[in-house]
N, C-alpha and C positions, 0 to 999 in steps of 0.2 A: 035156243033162245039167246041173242046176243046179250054181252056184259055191258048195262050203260053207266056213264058217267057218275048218275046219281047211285051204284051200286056199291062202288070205289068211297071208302067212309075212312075217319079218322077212328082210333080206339084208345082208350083210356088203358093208362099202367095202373097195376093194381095199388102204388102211391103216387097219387098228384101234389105232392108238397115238396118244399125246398128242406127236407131232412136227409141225414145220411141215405134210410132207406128208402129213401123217395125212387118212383122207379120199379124194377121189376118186371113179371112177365105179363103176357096181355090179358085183358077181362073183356066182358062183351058190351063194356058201357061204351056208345059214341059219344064222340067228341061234337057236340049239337054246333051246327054252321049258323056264326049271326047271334049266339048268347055270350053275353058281357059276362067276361071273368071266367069264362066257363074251361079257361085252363092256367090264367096267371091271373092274381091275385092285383086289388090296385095299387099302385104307387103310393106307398105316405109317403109324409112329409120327411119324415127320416132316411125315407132312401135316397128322395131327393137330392135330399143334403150330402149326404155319405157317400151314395152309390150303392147299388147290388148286382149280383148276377144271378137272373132265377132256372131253374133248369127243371125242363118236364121233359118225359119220356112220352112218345105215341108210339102206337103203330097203324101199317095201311091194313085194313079189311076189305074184304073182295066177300060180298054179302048178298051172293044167290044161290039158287036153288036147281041151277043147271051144270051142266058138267062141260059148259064150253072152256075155249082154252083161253089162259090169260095171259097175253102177250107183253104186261111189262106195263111200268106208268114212271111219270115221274112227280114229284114234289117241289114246287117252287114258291116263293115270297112275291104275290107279285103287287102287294102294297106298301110302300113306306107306311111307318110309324108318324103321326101328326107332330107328335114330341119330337121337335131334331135332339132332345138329350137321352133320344129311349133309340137303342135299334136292337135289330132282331136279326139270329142268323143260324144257319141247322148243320148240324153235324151229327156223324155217325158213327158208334162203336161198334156196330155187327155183333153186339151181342144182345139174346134175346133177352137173357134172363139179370143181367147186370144193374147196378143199383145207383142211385144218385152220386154216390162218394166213388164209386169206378170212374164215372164222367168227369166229374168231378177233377179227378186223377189225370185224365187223358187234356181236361184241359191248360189245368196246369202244367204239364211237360211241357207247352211250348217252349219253356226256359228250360238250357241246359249249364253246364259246369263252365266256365270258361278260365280266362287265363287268372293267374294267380293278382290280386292287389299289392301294389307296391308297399314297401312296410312290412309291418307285423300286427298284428293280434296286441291289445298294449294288457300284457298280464291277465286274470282273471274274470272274465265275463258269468255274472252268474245269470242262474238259472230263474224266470220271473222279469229280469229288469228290460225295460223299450228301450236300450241304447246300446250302440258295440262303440268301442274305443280301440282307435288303432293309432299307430304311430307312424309316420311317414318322413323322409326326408320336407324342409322346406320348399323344394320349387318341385314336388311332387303333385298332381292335381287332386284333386277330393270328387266324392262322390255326388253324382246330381239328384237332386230330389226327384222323387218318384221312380230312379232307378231300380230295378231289383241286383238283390247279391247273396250271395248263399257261401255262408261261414262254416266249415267242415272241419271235422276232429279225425285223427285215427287214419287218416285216408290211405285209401289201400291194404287195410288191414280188415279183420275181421268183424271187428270193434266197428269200423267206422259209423259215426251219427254226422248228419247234416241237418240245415234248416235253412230256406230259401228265404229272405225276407225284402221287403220294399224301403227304401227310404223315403222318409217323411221331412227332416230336416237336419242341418247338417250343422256345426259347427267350428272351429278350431283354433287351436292357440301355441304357438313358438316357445319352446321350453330347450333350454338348456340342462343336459342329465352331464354326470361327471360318471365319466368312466374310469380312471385312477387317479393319484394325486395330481398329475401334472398333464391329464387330457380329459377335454369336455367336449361335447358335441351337442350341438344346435339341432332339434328335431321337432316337426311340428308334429301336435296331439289331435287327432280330430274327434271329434263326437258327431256319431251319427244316429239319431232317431229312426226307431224303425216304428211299424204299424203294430205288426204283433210281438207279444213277449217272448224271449230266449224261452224254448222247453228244452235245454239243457244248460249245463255248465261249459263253457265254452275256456280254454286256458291258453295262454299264448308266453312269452316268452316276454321278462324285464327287458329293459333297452340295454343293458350293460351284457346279459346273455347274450342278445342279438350281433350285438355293433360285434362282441369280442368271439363269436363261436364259441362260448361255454357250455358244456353240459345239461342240459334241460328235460323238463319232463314237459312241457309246456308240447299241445300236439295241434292244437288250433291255428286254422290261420283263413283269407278272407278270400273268394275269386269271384271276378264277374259273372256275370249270364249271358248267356246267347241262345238267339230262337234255335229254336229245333223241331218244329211244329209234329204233332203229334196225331193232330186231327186233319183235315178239310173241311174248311168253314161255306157255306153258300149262304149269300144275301140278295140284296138288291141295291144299285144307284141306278140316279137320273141319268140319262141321254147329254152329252153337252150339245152334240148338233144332229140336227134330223137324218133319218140313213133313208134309202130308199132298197127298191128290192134291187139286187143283185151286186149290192156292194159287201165285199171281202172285209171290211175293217169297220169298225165302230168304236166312239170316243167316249167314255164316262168319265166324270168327275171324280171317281179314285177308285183304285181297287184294293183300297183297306176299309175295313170297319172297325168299331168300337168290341172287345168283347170281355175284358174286361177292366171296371173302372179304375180308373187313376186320378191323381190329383198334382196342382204342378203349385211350387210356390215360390215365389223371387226371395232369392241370398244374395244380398251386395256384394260385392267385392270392393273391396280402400285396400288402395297406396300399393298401387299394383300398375307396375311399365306398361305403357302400353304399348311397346313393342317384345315385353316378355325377355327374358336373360337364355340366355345359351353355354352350355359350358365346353368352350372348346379345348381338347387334349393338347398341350404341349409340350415335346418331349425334354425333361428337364436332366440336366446334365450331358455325357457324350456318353456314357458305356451301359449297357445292360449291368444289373446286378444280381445277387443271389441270397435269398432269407431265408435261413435256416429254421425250420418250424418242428416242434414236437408237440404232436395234437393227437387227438383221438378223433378218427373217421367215423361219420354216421350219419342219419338226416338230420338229427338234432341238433348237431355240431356244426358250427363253423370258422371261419379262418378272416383272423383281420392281416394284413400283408403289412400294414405299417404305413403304406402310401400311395397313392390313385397311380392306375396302371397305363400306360399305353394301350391302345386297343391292338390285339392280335400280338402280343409282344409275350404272351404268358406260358411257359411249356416249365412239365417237371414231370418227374417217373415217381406213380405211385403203385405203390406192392409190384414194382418190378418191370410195371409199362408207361410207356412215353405219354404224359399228354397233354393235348394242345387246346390255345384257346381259339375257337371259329365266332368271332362276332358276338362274344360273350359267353356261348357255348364252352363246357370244357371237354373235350370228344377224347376217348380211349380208343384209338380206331372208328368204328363209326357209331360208338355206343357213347352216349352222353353222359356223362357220370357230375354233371354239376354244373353252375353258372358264376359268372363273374361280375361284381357291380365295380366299373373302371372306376367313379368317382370317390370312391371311400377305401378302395384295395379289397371288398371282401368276396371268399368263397362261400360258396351255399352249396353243399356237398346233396345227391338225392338219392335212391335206394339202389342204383346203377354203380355206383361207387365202391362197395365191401363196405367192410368196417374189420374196426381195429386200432390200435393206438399203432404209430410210427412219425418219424424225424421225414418230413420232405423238404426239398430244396428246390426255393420257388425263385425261376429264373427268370425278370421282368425288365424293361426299361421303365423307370421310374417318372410319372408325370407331373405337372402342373395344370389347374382348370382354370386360369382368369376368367373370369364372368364379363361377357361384353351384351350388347343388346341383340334384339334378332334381326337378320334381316328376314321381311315376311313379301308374299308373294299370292295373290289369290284368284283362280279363273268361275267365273259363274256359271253355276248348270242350265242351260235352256232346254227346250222340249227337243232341239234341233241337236245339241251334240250332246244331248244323254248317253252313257255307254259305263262299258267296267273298266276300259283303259284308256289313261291318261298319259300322257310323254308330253315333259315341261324342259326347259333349261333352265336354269337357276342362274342369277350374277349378281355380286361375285359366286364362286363355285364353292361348294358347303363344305367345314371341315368337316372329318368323320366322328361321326356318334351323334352329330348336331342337329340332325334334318328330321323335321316333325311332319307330317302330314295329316290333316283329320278333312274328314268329310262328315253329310249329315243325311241321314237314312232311313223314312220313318220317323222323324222328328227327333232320334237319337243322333249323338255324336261319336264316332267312329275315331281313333286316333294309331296310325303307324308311324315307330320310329326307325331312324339307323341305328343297328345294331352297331357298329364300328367297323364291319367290314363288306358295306354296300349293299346291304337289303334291309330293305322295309320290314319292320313283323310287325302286328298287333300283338294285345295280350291274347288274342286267340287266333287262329288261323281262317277262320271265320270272318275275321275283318279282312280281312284283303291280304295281300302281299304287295312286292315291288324292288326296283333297285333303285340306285344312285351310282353315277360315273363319280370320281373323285379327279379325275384329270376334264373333261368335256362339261360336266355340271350336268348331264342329263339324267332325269327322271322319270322312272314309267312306274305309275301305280293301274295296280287292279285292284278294283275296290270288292267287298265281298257283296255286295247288296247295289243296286242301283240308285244313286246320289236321288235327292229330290231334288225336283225343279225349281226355280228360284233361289238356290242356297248356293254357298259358293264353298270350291275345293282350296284351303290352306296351307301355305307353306310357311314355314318358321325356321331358320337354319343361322350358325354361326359360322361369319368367313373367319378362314385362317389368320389367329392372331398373330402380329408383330412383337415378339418381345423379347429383353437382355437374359440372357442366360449368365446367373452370376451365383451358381454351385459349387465355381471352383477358386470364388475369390474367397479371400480371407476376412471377417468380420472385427471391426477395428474393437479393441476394448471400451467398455465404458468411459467418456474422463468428464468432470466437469471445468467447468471457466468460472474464476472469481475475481471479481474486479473489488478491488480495495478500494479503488475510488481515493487515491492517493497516490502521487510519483514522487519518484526519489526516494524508492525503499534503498533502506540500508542491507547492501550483503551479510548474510551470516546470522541476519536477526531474523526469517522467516521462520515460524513452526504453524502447522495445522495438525489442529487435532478433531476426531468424532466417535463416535460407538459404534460398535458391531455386533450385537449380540449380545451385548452385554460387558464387553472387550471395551478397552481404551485402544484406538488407533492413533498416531502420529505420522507425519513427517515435517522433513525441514530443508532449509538450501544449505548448499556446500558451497556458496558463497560465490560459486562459477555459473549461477544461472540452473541449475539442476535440483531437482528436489529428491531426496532419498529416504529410505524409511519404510512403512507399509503403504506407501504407495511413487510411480514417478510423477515427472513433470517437470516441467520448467517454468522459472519466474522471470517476468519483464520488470525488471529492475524502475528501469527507466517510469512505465506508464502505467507500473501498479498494475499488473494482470499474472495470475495461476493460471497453468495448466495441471489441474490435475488427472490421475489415474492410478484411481486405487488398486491394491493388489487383489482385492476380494469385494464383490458387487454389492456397495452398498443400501442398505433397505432402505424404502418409500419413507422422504420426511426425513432422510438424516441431516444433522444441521454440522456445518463443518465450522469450526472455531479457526481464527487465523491470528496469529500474536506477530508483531512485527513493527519496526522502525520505520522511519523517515525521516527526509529532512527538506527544506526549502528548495526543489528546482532555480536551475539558474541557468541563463541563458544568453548566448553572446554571438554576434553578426562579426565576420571576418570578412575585411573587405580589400581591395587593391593586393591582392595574390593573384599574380602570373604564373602560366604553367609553367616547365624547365620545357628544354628539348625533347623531351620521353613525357610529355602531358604530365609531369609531375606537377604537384602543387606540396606546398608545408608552409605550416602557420602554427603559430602556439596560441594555445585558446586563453585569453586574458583571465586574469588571477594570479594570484601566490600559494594556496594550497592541495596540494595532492589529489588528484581527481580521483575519486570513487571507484573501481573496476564494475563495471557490467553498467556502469549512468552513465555510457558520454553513448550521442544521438548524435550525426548529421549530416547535412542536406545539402548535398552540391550540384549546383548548376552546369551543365556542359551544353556545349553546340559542336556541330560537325564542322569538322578542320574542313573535310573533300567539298561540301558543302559551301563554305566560307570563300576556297579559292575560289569555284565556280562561279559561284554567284559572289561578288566581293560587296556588292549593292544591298543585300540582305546582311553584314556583317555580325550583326547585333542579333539573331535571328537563334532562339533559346530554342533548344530542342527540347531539353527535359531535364527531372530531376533526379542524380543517384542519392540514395538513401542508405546510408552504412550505419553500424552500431559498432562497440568495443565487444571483442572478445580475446578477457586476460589469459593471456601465456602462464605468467609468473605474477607477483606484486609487485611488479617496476613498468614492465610490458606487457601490451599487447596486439592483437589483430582488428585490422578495421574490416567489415566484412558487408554482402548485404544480406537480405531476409535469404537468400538461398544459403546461403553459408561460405561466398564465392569472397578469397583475398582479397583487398583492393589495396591495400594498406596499413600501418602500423601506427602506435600511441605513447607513447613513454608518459605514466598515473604523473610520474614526479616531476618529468619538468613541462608536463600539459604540451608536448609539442605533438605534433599529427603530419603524418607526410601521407598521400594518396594518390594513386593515379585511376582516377573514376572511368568506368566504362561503364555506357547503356547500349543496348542493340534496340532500335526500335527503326519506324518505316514513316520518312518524309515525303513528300510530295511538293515538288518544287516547277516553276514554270517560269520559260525565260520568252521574252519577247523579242522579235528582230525586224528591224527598218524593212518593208516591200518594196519592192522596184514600182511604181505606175506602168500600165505598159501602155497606156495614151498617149502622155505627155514626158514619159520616163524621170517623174517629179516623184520623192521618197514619201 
């Protein structure tokens, strides 16, 4: 007797409910064709709102009375859901006797561990609260709502607990932590909402352990997720265009479905570039250096360097072997023993490493990161050059460490960077890989998933900064400038004084222009101006007291003085009393002799003005000089006379005209 169609029945588990043991092995109830609810229950309003996923177990029964043979069947969906917010779709665990919470299990693997979050764990997460707190550098990104991520303690240990959870909403805030008296660092704190409550205590590490590799029991810390699917899902889409018989290909409207619920919800973002910042390395100083370190090795531990590293510039021998940095990597041969953050100098040591306390000597070129903006770059995906491999050139050509890439996959955002020595990695391997030329600008990424349509592949990269390398200059001391707002200080009557600590400070002139005491400087006699520079830097708001003389400036025009043979001039500056040492100012006029003969027509024709001041020899004489300190001349205080032969070096531009011939009429 053959087997028909109608023989072929659905069968009931011995629980049709959404509970753990829902599920189980088979009973001989059918699954009745055409009765409402007769295996899912209806939608409230509650699920509406929230979402559910409900899960029944059947099985196929083959339900005659004959011994023919049964050749096989299959199971398909072959109605949509009228709800577009409802779909439905079968998967299978080949187990007969397995329970709602096995499935359950199988569905959620799709997520697996993936690469570490940037940051740390910010201290203490307890057990019960919807929120994780982590701490992250600033131009670090944050997580997106509705992403999943799973917070793990103990990892690779015995001990080890995880918990996978969803974000719901995110927040954060820029806080300044002090790491000793005279170093802070700027980190942003994020808060993130998750769906379900922490069922552990989760512990991570203060910002002052992290930044500095201190000792910690802190064992917490954050990684992404990546599919890993666990199941095989089947459903059903629509047709986009009619097929007919013997065509090879057919076009649906997607081949994802929903399976389980999510939710998305807009986070502004303010006061954000919008072409985003880049930190490009630049090697600061000329020589490699070496910091001497005594630390304790472990995973817990790690190591501040004191200053952002050159990428690939990092090699030291620990417990006895050499090792190098590859693109952040810190490799012992071909065994990774740790990783490098180039922008802040630190090691982050992992279980590949030993342990033990020891002195190493870290040998690095020492860098600078100026923050400049990005240049960005972006190709759009069509249905026509959909693919895993992309090859771009970049211009300008990207410094290293600088070059971002993300794409979008499934309505997520994928992102690789450069490690610093020309390859692309995501936080997982899973995302793609790739390189970058550092001489050519070219790029080839392979993405791990196939872009969607319509979304476009990014590029964000910092060109090679231009800038003064000034490591090896000298930093001038403090000094300030005080203008008395009076001329014709009298020498020798200058004193300043102010506090320090609770200290009286002084100085005063030596009557030569020079200030001595607890601090130097010099005084313009003449126009009433300090320079000072104290011996010791002093505190915010000191107020500097200045005691000092004056007297009526006086001033006088010297006129009808010819130079001698040798461009001398001498004149006695009108009065009868003794001139002042460091108050005599003045201002002579010259013109070019070479100049004068040339052109004799220009006679009168002023080039410029030398500017000389006195500086006393003794209290009878001195030197006329100018702002450089260059002779030009002498003064005698007593009998006011001045002799000087003024030089200026400066650039004329002179134009002589001359009679033409006509060549018409040979008329000038």
């Amino acid at each position: 007797m053959t087997i028909l169609s109608g023989d072929i029945k659905l069968i009931k588990s011995q629980v049709m409910l959404d509970t753990d043991d829902g599920g189980g092995g088979t009973t001989d109830q059918e699954v009745i064709d055409g009765q409402s609810n007769n295996m899912f229950p209806d939608i409230s309003e509650l699920d509406r709102t929230y979402g559910r996923i409900s899960l029944r177990k059947t099985f196929a029964w083959i339900d005659t009375n004959n011994t023919d043979s049964y050749f096989g069947s299959h199971v398909i969906i072959d109605k949509r859901p009228a709800d577009p917010k409802v779909s439905v779709s079968l998967f299978s665990t080949r187990d007969w006797f397995d329970r709602r919470v096995n499935a359950a299990d199988r569905v959620e693997s799709y997520l697996a561990k993936g690469g570490r979050w940037a940051g740390h764990v910010y201290e203490v997460q307890t057990e019960g609260q919807r929120v994780i707190q982590i701490v992250t550098r600033v131009e670090d990104a944050e997580p997106a709502t509705g992403q999943a991520l799973v917070i793990v303690a103990d990892e690779g240990k015995v001990t080890e607990y995880a918990q996978y959870v969803r974000v719901t909403s995110v927040s954060s805030v820029v806080q300044v932590f002090s790491l000793s008296q005279d170093k802070d660092v700027t980190r942003k704190v994020v808060t993130i909402e998750i769906s379900d409550p922490l069922r552990h205590n989760f512990e991570g590490p203060t910002v002052k352990a992290f930044e500095q590799g201190l000792p910690t029991n802190a064992n917490a810390f954050l990684r992404e997720t990546r599919v890993a699917d666990a199941a095989s899902y089947y459903g059903i889409q629509p047709l986009v265009a009619s097929v007919s018989i013997g065509q090879a290909q057919i076009q649906v409207a997607d081949v994802f479905t929903n399976i389980i619920p999510s939710s998305q919800q807009e986070v502004p973002l303010i006061d954000l570039d919008a072409a985003g910042q880049s930190q490009a390395f630049v090697q600061s100083g000329g020589n490699p250096i070496t910091v001497n370190v005594t630390t304790t090795v472990n995973v817990a531990t790690n190591v501040y360097l004191g200053s952002p590293v050159m990428p690939k510039t990092l090699s030291f021998t620990l417990f006895g072997q050499l090792v190098e940095d590859f693109g952040g990597e810190l490799r012992r041969g071909s065994v990774v023993v740790g990783s490098i953050d180039y922008a802040n100098g630190q090691i982050v040591w992992n279980d590949q490493a030993g342990s033990g306390s020891t002195t190493i000597a870290f040998g690095f070129t020492p860098a600078a990161i100026p923050t400049r903006p990005n240049q960005t770059y972006s190709r759009v995906v069509t249905a026509d050059n959909r693919g895993y491999n992309w090859v771009t050139t970049l211009l300008p050509i990207p410094a290293p460490a600088t070059l971002q890439v993300s794409y979008t996959s499934q309505g997520k955002v994928y992102v690789l960077r450069d490690t610093g020595n020309g390859q692309l990695k995501g936080a997982d391997s899973a995302f793609g890989s790739g390189s970058i030329s550092y001489e050519t600008g070219t790029a080839l990424l392979t993405t791990g998933a196939l872009p969607d349509v319509g979304t476009v592949i990014m590029y964000a990269w910092g060109a090679p900064t231009a800038v003064y390398d000034r490591s090896g200059q000298l930093i001038p001391p403090a000094s300030v400038e005080i203008d008395l707002e009076q001329k014709g200080i009298a020498a020798n009557t200058v004193e300043v004084t102010w506090t320090l600590n609770g200290d009286a400070k002084s100085a005063s002139d030596d009557g030569a222009g020079s200030l001595t005491g607890d601090a130097t400087g010099s005084v313009d006699y003449a126009n009433g101006l300090l320079f000072l520079t104290p011996a010791l830097l002093p505190q915010q708001g000191t107020v500097f007291s200045v005691d000092y003389q004056h007297g009526t400036p006086e001033s006088a025009i010297v006129s009808d003085v010819d130079p001698d043979g040798s461009n001398q001039i001498t004149f006695t500056i009108a009065g009868s009393a003794e001139l002042i040492p460091t108050s005599v100012r003045i201002k002579v006029p010259v013109r070019s002799a070479s100049l004068i003969s040339t052109y004799p027509n220009i006679f009168e024709y002023v080039v410029g003005v030398v500017a000389l001041h006195d500086d006393p020899v003794d209290a009878v004489t001195g030197n006329m000089v100018t702002e450089q300190g260059v002779i030009q001349g002498s003064i005698n205080y007593v009998t006011r006379e001045v002799s000087v032969t003024p030089v200026l070096n400066t650039s004329v531009t002179a134009y002589q005209y001359a009679a033409l011939e006509n060549p018409v009429n040979g008329a000038a």
